[in-house]
C-alpha positions in Angstrom: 2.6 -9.7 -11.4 2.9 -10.5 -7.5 6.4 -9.4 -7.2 5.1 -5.9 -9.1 1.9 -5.8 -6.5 4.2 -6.2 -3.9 6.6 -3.3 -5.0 3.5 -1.0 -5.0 2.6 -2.2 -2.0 5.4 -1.2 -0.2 6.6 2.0 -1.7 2.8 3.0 -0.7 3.5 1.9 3.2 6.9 3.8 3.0 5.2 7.0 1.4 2.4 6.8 3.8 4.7 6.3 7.2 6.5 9.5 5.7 4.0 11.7 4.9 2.6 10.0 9.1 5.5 11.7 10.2 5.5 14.9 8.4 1.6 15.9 8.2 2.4 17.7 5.1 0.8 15.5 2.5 -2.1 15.2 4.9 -5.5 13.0 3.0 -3.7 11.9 0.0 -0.8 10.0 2.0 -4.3 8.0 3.9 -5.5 7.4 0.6 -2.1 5.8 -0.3 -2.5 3.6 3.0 -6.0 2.4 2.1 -4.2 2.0 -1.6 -1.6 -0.4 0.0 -3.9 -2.4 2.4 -6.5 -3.2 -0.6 -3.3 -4.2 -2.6 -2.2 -6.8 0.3 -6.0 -8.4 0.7 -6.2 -8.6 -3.0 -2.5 -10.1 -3.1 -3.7 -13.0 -0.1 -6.6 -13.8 -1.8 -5.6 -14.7 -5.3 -2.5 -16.6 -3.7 -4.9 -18.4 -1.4 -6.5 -19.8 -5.0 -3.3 -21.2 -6.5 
């Protein structure tokens, strides 16, 4: 599950820095971004627990 997390976590940061570049996907690639950053926190959290 963390290396799947992980995956999602980066194809979000690579869509995001895209879509930064281009301005064509405009709100939804920030969303992605907020996506991705709640994804890492969660990810050092429950590893902090085991």
């Amino acid at each position: 599950m963390g290396n799947f997390l992980y995956t999602i976590v980066m194809i979000l940061v690579i869509f995001w820095a895209i879509g930064f570049f281009a301005y064509s996907a405009g709100t939804f690639i920030h969303i992605l971004l907020v996506i991705a950053v709640i994804a890492i926190i969660f990810r050092l959290i429950q590893g902090s627990k085991i």
